[in-house]
N, C-alpha and C positions, 0 to 999 in steps of 0.2 A: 638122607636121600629122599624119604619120604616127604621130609621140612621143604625143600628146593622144590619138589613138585606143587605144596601146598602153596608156596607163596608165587610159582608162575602161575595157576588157576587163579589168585585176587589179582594180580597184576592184569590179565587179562579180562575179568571181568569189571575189575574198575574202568578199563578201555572203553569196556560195552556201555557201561553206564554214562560218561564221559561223553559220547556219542550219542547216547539216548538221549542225555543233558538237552544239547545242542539241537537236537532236530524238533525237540517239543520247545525250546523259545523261541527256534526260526517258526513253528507252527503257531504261538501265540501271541507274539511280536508284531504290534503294529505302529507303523511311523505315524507320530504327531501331523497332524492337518497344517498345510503350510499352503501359500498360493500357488495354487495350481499351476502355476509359470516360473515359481520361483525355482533359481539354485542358489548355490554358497556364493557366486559372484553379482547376483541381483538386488536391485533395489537394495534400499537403508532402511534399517529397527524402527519402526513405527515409536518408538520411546527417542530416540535419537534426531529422528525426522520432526519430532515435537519439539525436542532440545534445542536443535539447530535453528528453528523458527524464534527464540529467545523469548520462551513462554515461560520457560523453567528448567530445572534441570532432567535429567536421564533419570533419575531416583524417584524423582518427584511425578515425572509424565508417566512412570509405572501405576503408582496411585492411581494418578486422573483417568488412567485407562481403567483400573480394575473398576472402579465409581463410573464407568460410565458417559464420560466426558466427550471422547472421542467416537466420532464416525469416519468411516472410509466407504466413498461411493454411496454416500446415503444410509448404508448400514451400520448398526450401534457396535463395537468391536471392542473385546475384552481378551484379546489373545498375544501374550506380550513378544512370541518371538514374529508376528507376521510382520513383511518384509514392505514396503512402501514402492511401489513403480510412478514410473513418471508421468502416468497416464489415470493415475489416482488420484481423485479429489478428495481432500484430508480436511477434517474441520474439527472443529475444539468450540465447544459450546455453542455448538451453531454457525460461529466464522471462519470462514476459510483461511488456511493457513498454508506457509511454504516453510522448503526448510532452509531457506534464507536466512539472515537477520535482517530483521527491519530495520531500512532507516529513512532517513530524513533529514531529508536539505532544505534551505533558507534562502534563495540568493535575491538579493538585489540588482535586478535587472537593464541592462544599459537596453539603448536605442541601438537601431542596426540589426538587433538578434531575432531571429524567429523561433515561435516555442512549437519546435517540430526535433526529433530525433536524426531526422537526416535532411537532406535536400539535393534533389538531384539536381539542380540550376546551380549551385556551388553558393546557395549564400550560408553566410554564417548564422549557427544555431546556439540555441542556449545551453544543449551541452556537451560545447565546449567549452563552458564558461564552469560545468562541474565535473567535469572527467578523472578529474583525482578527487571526490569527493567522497566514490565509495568502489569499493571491488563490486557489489551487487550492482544489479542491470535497475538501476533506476530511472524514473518518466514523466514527467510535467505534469501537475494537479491541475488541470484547464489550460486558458492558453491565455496570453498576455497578445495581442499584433507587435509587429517588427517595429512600430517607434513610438510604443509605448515601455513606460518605464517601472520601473517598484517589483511587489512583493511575488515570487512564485518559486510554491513548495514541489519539489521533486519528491518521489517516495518507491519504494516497491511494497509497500500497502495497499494492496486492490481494492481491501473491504472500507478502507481510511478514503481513499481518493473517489471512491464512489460514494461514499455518503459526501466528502464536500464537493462534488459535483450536483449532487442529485438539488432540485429546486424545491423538495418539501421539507430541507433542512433548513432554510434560509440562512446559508451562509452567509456574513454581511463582509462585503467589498467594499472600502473607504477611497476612493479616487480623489486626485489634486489635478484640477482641469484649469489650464490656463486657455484665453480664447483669444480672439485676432480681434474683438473688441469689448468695449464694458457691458457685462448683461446689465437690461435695463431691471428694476423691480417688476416691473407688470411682465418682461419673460420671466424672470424670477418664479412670481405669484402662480403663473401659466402652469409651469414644471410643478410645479406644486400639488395642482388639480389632475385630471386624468391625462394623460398622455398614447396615446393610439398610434404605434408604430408597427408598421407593414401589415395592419390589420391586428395587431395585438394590444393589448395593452400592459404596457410598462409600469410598473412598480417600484418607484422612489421613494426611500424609506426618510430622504435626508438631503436638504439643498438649500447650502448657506453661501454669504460671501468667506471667504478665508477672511478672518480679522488681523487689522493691521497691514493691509493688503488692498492693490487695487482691485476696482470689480471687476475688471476680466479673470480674477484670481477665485475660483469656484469649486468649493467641497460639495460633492455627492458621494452617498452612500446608497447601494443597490446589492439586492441580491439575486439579482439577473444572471445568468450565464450567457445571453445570446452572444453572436458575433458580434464586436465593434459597438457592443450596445452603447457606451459610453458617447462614443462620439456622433451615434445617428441622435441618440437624446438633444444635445444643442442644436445639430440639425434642422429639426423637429422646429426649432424657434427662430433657425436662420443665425448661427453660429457657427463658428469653425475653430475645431481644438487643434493650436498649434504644439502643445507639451499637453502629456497624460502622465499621470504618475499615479502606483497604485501604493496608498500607503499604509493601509490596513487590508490582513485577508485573515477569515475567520481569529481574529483575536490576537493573531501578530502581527509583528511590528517594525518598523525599518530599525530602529533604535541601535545604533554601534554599528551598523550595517551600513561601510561606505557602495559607491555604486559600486557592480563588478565583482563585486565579492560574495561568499554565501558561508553558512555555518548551519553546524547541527541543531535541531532543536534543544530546547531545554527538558528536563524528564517534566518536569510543571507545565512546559506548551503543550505536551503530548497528550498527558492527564485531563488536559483543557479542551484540548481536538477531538479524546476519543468519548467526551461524556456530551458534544454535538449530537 
């Protein structure tokens, strides 16, 4: 009798304690620091969001965070479960990043197409000429005119397409100018010297006959971006480009590239674009 009593007094004190347990970890217990916005349905793992940018993998971008690699919104971040929103600017040694994969297209450009993403007048654009080229929202690296022909990279690389845009890269642009007649030598020599267009002055790195070829047949190389700059250059000397073709752009190349068509870079073109 006395046994039965002894062991309901620990049954109910272990209760108490059991209790006690609980109210001192609710009292000490404090949740990890997450963003301030985040729940379980928000944003993607900052290790993840790195991965899917195809910098490296999930294992690997844990590393680069604890080292310090990574910022979010300008600040240094070393917190592996914070969540990524869409309204966070994410960068990895300084570059901006998405959690895209990058890529990059090549196409060879017919006449007719304009390098614009849409057109409200219904003409036809260049891409639709790469619309199955990638699931990511890819965008024209500058811009080709509508019957000009040759080289233009697509990419969802903002930090890529703004350096070969930007003019203190000197990215070099190789042009195949046929004209409506034979340039003389002395315009030749002219284009050679300084050149002042629309109050600017233009920079021609490079302007030969095509060899084996008539002399309306005209290689220049520039690393201008202006509008149409190619064809106000002949202008300039009382010329008129009836065919433009562009057949070099930063160090690619039409090579196996019939018109109309496009391909991915090669990992060697990419290595060669991103040390521009």
């Amino acid at each position: 009798m006395n046994s039965n009593k002894k062991s309901s007094r620990r049954r109910q004190a272990s209760k108490g304690n059991t209790s006690s347990s609980k109210n001192n970890f609710r009292k000490h217990y404090k949740k990890p620091l997450t963003n301030k916005h985040n729940s379980d349905n928000e944003g993607i793992r900052l290790n993840k969001f790195i991965s899917n940018s195809g910098i490296c993998s999930r294992r690997e971008a844990d590393v680069f965070i604890e080292q310090g690699s990574v910022t979010v919104n300008g600040k240094l971040l070393t917190q592996m479960g914070y969540k990524v929103q869409k309204t966070d600017e994410v960068r990895f040694d300084g570059s901006l990043i998405s959690p895209e994969k990058k890529k990059y297209i090549l196409l060879n450009k017919p006449k007719n197409y304009i390098t614009t993403m849409d057109d409200d007048r219904g003409r036809k654009t260049v891409m639709e000429l790469v619309s199955n080229a990638a699931s990511e929202r890819i965008y024209p690296v500058g811009r080709l005119d509508r019957m000009t022909t040759g080289l233009l990279l697509f990419t969802n690389d903002g930090e890529l397409a703004k350096k070969l845009t930007h003019p203190k890269h000197d990215v070099k642009k190789l042009y195949h100018a046929s004209l409506d007649k034979k340039l003389s030598l002395k315009d030749l020599e002219k284009l050679r010297g300084d050149v002042i267009i629309e109050g600017r002055k233009v920079f021609i790195d490079a302007i030969s006959y095509v060899e084996g070829q008539n002399k309306t047949e005209i290689g220049i190389e520039i690393h201008s971006g202006r509008n149409r700059i190619v064809r106000k250059i002949f202008e300039y000397v009382g010329y008129k480009v009836v065919k433009l073709d562009r057949v070099l752009f930063a160090g690619l190349t039409k090579k196996n590239l019939p018109r109309g068509r496009w391909r991915e870079l090669t990992k060697q073109e990419l290595v060669n674009l991103q040390m521009i």
